[in-house]
C-alpha positions as CSV (number, residue, x, y, z in Angstrom):
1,X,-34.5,-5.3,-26.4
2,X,-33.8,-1.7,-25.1
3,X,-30.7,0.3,-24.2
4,X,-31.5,2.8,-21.0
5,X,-29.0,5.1,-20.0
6,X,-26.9,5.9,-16.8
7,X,-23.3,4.9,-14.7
8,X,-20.1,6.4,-13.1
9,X,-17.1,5.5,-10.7
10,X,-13.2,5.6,-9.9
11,X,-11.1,5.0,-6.9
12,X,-10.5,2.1,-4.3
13,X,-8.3,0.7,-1.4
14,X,-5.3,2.6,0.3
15,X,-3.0,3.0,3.5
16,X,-0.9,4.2,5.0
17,X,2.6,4.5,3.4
18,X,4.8,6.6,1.4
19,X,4.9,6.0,-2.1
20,X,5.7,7.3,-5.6
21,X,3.0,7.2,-8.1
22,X,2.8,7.4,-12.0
23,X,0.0,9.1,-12.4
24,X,-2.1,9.1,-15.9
25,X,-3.6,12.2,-17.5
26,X,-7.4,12.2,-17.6
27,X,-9.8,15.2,-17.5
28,X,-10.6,16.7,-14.4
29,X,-13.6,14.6,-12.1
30,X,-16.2,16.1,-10.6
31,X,-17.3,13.6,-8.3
32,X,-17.7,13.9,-4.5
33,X,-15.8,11.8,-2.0
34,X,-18.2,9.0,-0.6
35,X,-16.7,7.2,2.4
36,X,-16.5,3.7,2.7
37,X,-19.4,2.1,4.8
38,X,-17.7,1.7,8.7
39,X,-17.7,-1.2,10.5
40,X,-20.4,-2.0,13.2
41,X,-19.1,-2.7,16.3
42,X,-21.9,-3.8,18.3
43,X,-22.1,-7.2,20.2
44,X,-18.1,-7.3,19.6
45,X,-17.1,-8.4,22.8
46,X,-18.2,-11.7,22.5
47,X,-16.9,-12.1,18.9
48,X,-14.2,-15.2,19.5
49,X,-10.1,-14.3,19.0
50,X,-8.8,-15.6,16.0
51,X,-6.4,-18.4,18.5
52,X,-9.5,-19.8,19.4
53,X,-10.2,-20.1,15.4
54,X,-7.5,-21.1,14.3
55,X,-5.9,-23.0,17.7
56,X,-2.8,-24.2,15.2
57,X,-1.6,-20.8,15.3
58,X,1.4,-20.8,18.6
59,X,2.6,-17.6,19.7
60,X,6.0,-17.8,19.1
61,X,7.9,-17.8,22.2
62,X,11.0,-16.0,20.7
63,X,8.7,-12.8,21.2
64,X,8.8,-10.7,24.1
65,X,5.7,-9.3,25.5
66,X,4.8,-6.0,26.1
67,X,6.2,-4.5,29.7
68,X,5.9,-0.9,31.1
69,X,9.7,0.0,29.8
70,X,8.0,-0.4,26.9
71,X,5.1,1.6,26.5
72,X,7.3,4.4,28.3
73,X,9.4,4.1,25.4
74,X,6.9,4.4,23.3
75,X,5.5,7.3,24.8
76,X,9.0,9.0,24.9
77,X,8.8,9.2,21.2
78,X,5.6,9.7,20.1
79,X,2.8,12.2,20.8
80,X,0.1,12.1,22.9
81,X,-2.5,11.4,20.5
82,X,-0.4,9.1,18.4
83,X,0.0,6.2,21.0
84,X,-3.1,4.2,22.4
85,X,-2.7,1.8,25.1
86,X,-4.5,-0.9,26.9
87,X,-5.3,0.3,31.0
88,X,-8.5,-2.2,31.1
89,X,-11.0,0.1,30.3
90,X,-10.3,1.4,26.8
91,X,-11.6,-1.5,25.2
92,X,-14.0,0.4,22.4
93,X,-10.7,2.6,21.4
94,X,-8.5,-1.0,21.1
95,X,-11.3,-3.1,19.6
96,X,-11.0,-1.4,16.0
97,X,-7.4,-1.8,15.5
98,X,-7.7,-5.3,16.6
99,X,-10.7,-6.4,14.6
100,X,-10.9,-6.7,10.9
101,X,-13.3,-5.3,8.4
102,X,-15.3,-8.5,8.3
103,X,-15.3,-8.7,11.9
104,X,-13.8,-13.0,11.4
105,X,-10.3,-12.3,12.9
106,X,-9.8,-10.6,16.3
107,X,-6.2,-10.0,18.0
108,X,-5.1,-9.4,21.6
109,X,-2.6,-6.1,21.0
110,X,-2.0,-3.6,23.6
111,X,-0.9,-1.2,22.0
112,X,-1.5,1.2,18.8
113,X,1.5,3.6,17.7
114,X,1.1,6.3,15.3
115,X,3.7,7.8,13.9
116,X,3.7,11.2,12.1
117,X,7.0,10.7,10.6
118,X,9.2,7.8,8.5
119,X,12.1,9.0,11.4
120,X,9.3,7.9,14.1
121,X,8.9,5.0,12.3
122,X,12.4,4.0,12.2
123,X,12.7,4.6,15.8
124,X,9.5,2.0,16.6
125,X,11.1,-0.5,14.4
126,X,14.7,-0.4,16.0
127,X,13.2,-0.7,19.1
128,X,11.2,-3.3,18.7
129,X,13.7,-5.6,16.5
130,X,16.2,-5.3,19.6
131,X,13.6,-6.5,22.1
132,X,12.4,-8.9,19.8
133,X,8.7,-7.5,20.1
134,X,6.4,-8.4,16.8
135,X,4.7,-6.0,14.6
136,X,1.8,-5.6,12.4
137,X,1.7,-2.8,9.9
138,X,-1.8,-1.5,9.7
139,X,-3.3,1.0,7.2
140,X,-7.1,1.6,6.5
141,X,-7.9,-1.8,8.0
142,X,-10.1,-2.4,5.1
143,X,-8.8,-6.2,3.8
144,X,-10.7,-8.9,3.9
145,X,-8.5,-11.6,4.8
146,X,-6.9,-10.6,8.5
147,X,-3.4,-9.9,7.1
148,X,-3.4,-5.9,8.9
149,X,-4.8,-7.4,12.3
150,X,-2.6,-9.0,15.1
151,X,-2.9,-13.1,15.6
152,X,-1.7,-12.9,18.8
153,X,-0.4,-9.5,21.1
154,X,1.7,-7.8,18.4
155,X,2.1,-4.5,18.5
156,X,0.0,-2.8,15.9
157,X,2.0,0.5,14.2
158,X,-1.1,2.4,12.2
159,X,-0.1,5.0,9.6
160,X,-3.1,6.8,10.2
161,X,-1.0,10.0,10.9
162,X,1.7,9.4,7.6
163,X,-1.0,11.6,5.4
164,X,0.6,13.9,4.0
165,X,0.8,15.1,0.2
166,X,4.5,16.2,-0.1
167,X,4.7,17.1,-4.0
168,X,3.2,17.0,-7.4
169,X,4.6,17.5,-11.2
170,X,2.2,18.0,-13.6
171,X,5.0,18.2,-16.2
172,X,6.0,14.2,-15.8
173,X,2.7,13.5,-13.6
174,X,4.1,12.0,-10.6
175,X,2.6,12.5,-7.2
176,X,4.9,11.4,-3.7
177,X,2.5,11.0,-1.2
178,X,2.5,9.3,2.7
179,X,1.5,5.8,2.8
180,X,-1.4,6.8,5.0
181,X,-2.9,9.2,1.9
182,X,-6.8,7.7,1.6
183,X,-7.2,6.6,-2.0
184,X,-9.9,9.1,-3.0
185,X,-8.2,11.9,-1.3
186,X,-5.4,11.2,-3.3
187,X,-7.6,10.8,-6.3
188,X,-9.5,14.1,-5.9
189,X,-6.8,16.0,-5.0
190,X,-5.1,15.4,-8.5
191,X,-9.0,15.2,-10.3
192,X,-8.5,19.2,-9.6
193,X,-5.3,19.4,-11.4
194,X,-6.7,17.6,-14.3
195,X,-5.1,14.1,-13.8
196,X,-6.1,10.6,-12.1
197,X,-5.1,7.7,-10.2
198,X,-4.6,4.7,-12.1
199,X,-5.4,2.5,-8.9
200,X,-9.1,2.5,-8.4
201,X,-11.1,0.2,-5.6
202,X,-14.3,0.0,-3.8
203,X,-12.6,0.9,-0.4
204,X,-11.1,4.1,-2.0
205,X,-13.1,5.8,0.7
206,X,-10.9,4.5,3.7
207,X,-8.0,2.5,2.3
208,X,-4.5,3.8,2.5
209,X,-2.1,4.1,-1.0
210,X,0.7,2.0,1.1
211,X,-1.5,-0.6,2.0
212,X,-2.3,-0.8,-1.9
213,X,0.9,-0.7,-2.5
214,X,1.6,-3.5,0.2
215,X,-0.9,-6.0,-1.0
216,X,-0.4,-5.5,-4.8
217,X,-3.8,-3.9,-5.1
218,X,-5.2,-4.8,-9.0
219,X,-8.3,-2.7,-8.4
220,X,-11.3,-2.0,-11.1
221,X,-8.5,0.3,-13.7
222,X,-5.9,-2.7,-14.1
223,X,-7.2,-3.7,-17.4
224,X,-5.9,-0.7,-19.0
225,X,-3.4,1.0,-16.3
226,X,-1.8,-2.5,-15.5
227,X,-0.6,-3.4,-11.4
228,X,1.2,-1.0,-9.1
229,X,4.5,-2.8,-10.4
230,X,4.2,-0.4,-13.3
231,X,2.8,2.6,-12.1
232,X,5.0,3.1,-8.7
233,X,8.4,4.6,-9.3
234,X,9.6,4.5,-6.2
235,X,9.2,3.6,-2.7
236,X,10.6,5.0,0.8
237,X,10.9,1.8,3.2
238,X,11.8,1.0,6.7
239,X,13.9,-2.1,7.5
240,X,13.1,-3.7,10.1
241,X,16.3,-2.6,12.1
242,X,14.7,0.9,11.4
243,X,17.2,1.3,8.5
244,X,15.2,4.4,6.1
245,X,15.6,3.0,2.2
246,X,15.3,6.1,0.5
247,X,14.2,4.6,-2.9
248,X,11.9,7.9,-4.1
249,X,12.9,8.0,-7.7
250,X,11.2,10.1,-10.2
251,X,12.6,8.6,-13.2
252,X,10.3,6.2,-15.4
253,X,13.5,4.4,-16.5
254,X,16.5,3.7,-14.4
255,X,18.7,0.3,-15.3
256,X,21.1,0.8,-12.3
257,X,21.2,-2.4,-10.2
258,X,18.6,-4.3,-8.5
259,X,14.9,-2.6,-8.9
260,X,14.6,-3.2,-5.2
261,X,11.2,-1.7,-4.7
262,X,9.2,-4.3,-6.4
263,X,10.3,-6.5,-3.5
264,X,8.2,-4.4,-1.1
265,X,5.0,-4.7,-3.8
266,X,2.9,-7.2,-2.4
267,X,4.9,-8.4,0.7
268,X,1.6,-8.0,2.9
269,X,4.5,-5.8,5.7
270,X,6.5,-8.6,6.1
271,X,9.2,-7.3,5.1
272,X,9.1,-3.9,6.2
273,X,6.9,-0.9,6.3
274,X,6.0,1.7,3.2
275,X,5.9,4.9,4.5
276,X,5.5,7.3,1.3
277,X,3.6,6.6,-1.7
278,X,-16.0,8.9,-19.3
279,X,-18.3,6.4,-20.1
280,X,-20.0,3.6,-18.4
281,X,-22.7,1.2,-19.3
282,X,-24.3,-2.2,-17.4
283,X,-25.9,-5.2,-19.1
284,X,-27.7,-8.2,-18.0
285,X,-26.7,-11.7,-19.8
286,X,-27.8,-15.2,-19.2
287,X,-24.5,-16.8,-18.9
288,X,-21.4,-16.9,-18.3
289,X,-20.2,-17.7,-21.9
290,X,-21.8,-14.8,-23.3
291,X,-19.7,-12.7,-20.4
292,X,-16.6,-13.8,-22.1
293,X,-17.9,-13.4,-25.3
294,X,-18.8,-9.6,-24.7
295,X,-15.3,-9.3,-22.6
296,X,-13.7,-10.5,-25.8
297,X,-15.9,-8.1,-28.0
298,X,-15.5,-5.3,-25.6
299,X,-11.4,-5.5,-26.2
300,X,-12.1,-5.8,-29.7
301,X,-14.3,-2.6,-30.2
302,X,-13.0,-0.3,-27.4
303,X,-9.3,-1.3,-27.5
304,X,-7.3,1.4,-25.6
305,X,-10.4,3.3,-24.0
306,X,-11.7,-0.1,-22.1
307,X,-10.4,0.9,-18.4
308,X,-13.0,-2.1,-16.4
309,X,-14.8,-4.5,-17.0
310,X,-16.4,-6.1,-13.9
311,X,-19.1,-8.6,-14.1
312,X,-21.5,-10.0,-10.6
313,X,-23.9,-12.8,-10.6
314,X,-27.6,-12.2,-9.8
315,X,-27.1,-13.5,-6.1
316,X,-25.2,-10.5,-5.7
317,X,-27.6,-8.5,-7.7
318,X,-30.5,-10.0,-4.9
319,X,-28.2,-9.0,-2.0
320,X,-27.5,-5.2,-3.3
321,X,-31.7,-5.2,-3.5
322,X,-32.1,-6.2,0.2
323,X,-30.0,-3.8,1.0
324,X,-31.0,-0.9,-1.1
325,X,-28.6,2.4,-0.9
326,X,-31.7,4.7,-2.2
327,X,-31.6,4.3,-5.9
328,X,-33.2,1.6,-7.9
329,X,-31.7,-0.8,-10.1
330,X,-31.9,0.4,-13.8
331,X,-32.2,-2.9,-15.6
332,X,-35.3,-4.5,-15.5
333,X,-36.1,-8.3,-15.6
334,X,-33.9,-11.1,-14.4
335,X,-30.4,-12.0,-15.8
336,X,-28.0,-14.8,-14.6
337,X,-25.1,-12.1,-15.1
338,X,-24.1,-8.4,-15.0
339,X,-20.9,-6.5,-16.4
340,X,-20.1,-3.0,-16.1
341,X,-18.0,-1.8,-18.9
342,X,-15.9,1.8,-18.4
343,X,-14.1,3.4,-20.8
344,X,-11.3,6.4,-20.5
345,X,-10.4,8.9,-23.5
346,X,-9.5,11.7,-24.4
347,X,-11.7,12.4,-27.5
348,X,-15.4,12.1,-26.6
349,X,-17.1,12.0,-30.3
350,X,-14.5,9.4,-31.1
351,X,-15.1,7.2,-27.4
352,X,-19.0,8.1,-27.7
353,X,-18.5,6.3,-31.5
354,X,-17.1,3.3,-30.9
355,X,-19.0,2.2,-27.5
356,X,-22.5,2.9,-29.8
357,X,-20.9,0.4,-32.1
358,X,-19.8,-2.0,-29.5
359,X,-23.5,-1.5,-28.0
360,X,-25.1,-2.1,-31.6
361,X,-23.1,-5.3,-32.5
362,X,-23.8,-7.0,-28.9
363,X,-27.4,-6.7,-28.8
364,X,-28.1,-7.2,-32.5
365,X,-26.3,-10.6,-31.8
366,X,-28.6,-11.1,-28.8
367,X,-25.5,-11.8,-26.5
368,X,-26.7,-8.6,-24.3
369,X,-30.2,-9.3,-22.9
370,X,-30.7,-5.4,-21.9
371,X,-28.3,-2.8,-21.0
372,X,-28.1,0.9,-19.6
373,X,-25.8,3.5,-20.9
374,X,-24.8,6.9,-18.8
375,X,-25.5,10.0,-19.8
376,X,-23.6,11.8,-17.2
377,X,-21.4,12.0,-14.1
378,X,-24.8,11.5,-11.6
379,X,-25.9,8.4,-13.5
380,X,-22.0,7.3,-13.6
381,X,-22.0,7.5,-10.1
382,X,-24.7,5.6,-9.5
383,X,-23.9,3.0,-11.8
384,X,-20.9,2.4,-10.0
385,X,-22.0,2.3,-7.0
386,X,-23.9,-1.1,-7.4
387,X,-21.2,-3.0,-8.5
388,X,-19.6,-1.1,-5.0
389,X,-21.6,-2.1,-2.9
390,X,-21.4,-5.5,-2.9
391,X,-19.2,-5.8,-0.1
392,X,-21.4,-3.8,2.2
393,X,-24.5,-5.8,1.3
394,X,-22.6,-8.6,1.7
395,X,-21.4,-7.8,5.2
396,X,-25.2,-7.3,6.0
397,X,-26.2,-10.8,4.9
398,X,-24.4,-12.2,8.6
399,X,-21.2,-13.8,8.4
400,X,-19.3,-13.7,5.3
401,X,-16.6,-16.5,4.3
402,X,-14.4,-14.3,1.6
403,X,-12.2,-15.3,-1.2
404,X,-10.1,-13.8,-3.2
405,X,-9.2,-15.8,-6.3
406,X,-7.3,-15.5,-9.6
407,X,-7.8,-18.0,-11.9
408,X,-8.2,-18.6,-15.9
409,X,-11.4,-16.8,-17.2
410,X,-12.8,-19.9,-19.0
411,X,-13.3,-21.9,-15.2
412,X,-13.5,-18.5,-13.0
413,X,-17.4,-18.8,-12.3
414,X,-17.2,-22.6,-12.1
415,X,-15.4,-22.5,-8.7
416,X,-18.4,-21.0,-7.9
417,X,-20.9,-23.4,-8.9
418,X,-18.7,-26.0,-7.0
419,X,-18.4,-24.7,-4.2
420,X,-22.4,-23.8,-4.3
421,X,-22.5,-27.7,-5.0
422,X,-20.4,-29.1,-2.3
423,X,-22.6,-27.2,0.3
424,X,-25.6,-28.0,-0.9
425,X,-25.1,-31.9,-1.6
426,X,-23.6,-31.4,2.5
427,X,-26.9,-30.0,3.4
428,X,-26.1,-26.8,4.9
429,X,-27.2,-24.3,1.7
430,X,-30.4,-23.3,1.3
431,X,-33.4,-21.9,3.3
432,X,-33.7,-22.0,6.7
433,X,-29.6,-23.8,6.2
434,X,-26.6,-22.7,7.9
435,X,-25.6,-21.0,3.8
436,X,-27.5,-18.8,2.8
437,X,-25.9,-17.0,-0.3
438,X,-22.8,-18.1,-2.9
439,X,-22.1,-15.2,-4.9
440,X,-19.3,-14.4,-7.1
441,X,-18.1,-11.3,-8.6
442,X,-14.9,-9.8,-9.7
443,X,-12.4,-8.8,-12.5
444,X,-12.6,-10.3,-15.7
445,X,-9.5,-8.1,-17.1
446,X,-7.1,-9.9,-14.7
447,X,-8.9,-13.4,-13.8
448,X,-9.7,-11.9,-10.6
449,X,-12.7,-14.0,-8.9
450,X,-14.7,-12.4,-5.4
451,X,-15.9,-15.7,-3.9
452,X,-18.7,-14.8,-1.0
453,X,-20.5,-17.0,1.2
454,X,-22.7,-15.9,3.3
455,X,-24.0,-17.6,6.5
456,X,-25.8,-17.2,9.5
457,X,-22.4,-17.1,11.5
458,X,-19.4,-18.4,11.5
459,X,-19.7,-22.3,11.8
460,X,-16.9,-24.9,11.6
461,X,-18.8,-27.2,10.1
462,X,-19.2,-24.9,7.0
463,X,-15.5,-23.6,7.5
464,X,-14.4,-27.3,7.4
465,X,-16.9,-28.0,4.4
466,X,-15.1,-24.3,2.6
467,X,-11.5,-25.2,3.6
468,X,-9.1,-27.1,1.9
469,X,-11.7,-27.7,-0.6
470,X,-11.3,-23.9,-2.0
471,X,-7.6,-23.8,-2.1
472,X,-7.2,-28.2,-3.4
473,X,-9.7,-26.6,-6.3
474,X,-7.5,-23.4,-7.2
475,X,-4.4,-25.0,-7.4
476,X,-5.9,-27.6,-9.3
477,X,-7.4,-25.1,-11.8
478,X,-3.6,-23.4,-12.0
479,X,-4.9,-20.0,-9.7
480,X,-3.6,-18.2,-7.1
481,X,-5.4,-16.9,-3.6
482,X,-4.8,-14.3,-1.4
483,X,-4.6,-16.2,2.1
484,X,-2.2,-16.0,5.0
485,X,-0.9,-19.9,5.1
486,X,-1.8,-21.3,2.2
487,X,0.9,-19.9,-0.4
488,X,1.8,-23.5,-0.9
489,X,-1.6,-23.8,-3.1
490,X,0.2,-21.8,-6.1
491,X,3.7,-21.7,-5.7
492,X,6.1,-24.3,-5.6
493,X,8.4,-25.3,-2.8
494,X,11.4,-23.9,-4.7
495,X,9.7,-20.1,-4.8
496,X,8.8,-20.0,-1.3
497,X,12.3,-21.3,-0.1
498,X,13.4,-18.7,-1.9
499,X,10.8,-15.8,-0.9
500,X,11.7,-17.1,2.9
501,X,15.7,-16.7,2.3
502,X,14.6,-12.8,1.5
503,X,12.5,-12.6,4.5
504,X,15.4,-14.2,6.7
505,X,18.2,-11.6,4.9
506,X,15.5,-8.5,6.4
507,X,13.8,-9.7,8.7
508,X,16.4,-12.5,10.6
509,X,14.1,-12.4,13.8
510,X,11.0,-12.5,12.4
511,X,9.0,-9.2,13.9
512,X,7.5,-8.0,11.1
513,X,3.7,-9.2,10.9
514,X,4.7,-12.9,11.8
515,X,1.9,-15.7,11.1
516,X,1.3,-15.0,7.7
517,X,1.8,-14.8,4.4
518,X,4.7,-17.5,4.0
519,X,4.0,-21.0,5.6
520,X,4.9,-21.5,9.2
């Protein structure tokens, strides 16, 4: 056996809305902003709308549609450059708005309005609640499901221009920010001032902190930062009336009333829109036992200085080597499984101590196969960047059916060993099949499974073959997945009455991103 040496990384997914931010104190980083691989958009015009997907879907006929009173109003309000309208010829300038990162669900809006201001904002909102026209909030447009990206001809309001930094204490460490702030911007910009975000994703290089904040990001730091329920203070919201909520508190403890932001946390815009927010080694392992049993270890020996601890399977491994980003895998040989383990402290002889021990104790015991340890911020980075670019090398594989699961740890990989079961007993995985990958990957610190399939194209054979079977198994299992429609899966009927008598109470006519998120 043989420990190597090398790994980095930190930062993920934003958008664009205002939020307040608890920010933890780390030493300054040195790392350079990488941006998030962009979407091709080449052969899009004949990609299929996501009504002719999903045909179930009916626009609801309470909605108005867009006239020209409209978009004058519109342009009465806005800038030039912040409002982009359909005229039949503009369809390259549309199609990006309308089309999600996976290029699977494809809208019909005619419109894009980007406000610079929450007071713009309110003005869109009020306008478009009296003439009953429909919404979709849209940030970096990095999600993988299709909840930023209009089902029908909403009207899609960007926060590309909410980007603005407006303070920072270093005293108590909290940073109020736009919603549209990138991630890594965000995270670089305090790096310099000698602190960190404790959110950290693998679209840090285009997602926007309100669209973190709107979907409940966990990202790669939860497992010793916690959610965005603990780390953000405060929240400035528009109703959907355009009422401003001016909720941008700076205390960490405040007991008076209702703590009414954590109602916006992970409400997808559907119930109104945000507009203001070391050491690293990789191993190989033959199963996914020995994955939980170095998980459990890792808590035991690194305690309060573990910050991740992702693992990926060696079909995602045999993806990222197809689609190479330069730089060559450090660990030689074949393993079934790979974790990534990062720790954050403050004391490096004491962190640099106990991760040799950890190291010693799981290869001596033969439940690491190999590993690779980094020396310093290049090898960090580049350690890092495997496990990041999954997604990407995904993407390049052809179609991609994408999951996102939480489940118990003990059965997380075993969902995909179903699923890669199901297919093949149906025929369709394989070579020369309609499958042609099932990879998982994911968060072990929060049960957080990345379930990819990856086909030719998008077939409904496989799609009926996929769906229910995926959601029957995680409710069955006692999960939860992130999918418009299928909430029903993990909560009961008594939770999502409830969760639809708050929408009603905001939202009575329904404009804000409607199709999704609670059952129609």
């Amino acid at each position: 056996m043989r420990v190597k040496t090398q790994f980095r990384k930190a930062g993920d997914l934003l958008q664009r809305h205002l939020i307040e931010t608890r920010i933890k104190e780390a030493k300054p980083s040195i790392f350079s902003p990488r941006p998030f691989a962009s979407i091709q958009y080449y052969n899009t015009r004949s990609l299929s709308f996501t009504t002719d997907q999903y045909p179930r879907y009916k626009r609801n006929p309470n909605f108005k549609e867009l006239s020209t009173d409209d978009i004058d109003f519109f342009k009465s309000i806005l800038s030039p450059s912040g409002i982009l309208v359909d005229n039949g010829k503009n369809f390259d300038d549309l199609l990006p708005y309308n089309l999600d990162w996976m290029r699977k669900y494809r809208g019909k809006s005619r419109l894009v309005a980007k406000p610079k201001s929450t007071e713009e904002v309110a003005a869109i909102l009020k306008y478009c609640n009296e003439n009953r026209l429909a919404i979709v909030p849209q940030g970096g447009n990095t999600g993988l499901v299709g909840g930023g990206v209009p089902v029908f001809d909403e009207i899609i309001l960007s926060t590309n221009n909410l980007n603005k930094i407006r303070s920072f204490d270093p005293l108590s460490g909290v940073l109020i920010c736009d919603a549209g702030c990138i991630l890594e911007v965000l995270d670089n910009y305090l790096a310099e001032r000698g602190y960190m975000m404790p959110l950290d994703l693998g679209a840090k290089g285009s997602c926007h902190i309100g669209g973190n904040v709107a979907t409940n990001a966990g990202g790669l730091r939860l497992l010793r930062y916690g959610s965005l329920h603990g780390s953000v203070l405060g929240l400035e919201v528009v109703l959907p009336d355009g009422t401003i909520l001016h909720n941008l508190s700076s205390l960490r403890k405040d007991n008076t009333g209702y703590d009414l932001k954590q109602l916006f946390i992970g409400s997808e815009g559907t119930l109104g829109i945000i507009t203001g927010a070391v050491n690293v080694a990789v191993f190989g392992l033959n199963s996914f036992q020995k994955v939980q049993d170095t998980f459990i270890k890792s808590k035991e020996y690194l305690t309060e200085i573990l910050s991740a601890f992702e693992f990926w399977d060696s079909g995602a491994l045999k993806l990222l080597k197809l689609h190479p980003r330069g730089r060559k895998f450090p660990i030689e040989g074949d393993h079934q499984f790979y974790v990534l383990v990062e720790t954050h402290g403050s004391n490096k002889e004491h962190d640099d101590k106990k991760l040799e021990k950890f190291l010693e104790d799981m290869l001596g015991t033969q439940v690491i196969e190999d590993g690779v340890l980094a020396q310093d911020t290049t090898q960090i980075k580049d350690l890092w960047s495997f496990r990041e670019g999954i997604p990407e090398a995904c993407s390049k594989a052809g179609a991609v059916y994408k999951y996102d699961i939480s489940i118990p740890v003990p059965v997380l990989y075993q969902m995909v060993q179903d699923v890669k079961s199901r297919l093949m007993e149906a025929n369709v995985f394989g070579e020369n099949k309609l499958v042609t990958n099932v990879i998982g990957y994911g968060h072990i610190g929060d049960g957080n499974l990345h379930l990819n399939i990856t086909a030719n194209s998008y077939d409904p054979k496989v799609t009926e073959l996929i769906e229910p079977f995926v959601y029957e198994w995680t409710e069955k299992h006692k999960g939860s997945i992130s999918a418009a429609n299928h909430l029903g899966y993990s909560k009961s009927p008594q939770m999502i009455n409830l969760m639809k008598t708050f929408k009603q109470s905001l939202d009575p006519l329904g404009i804000m991103n409607p199709y999704k998120f609670l059952p129609q």
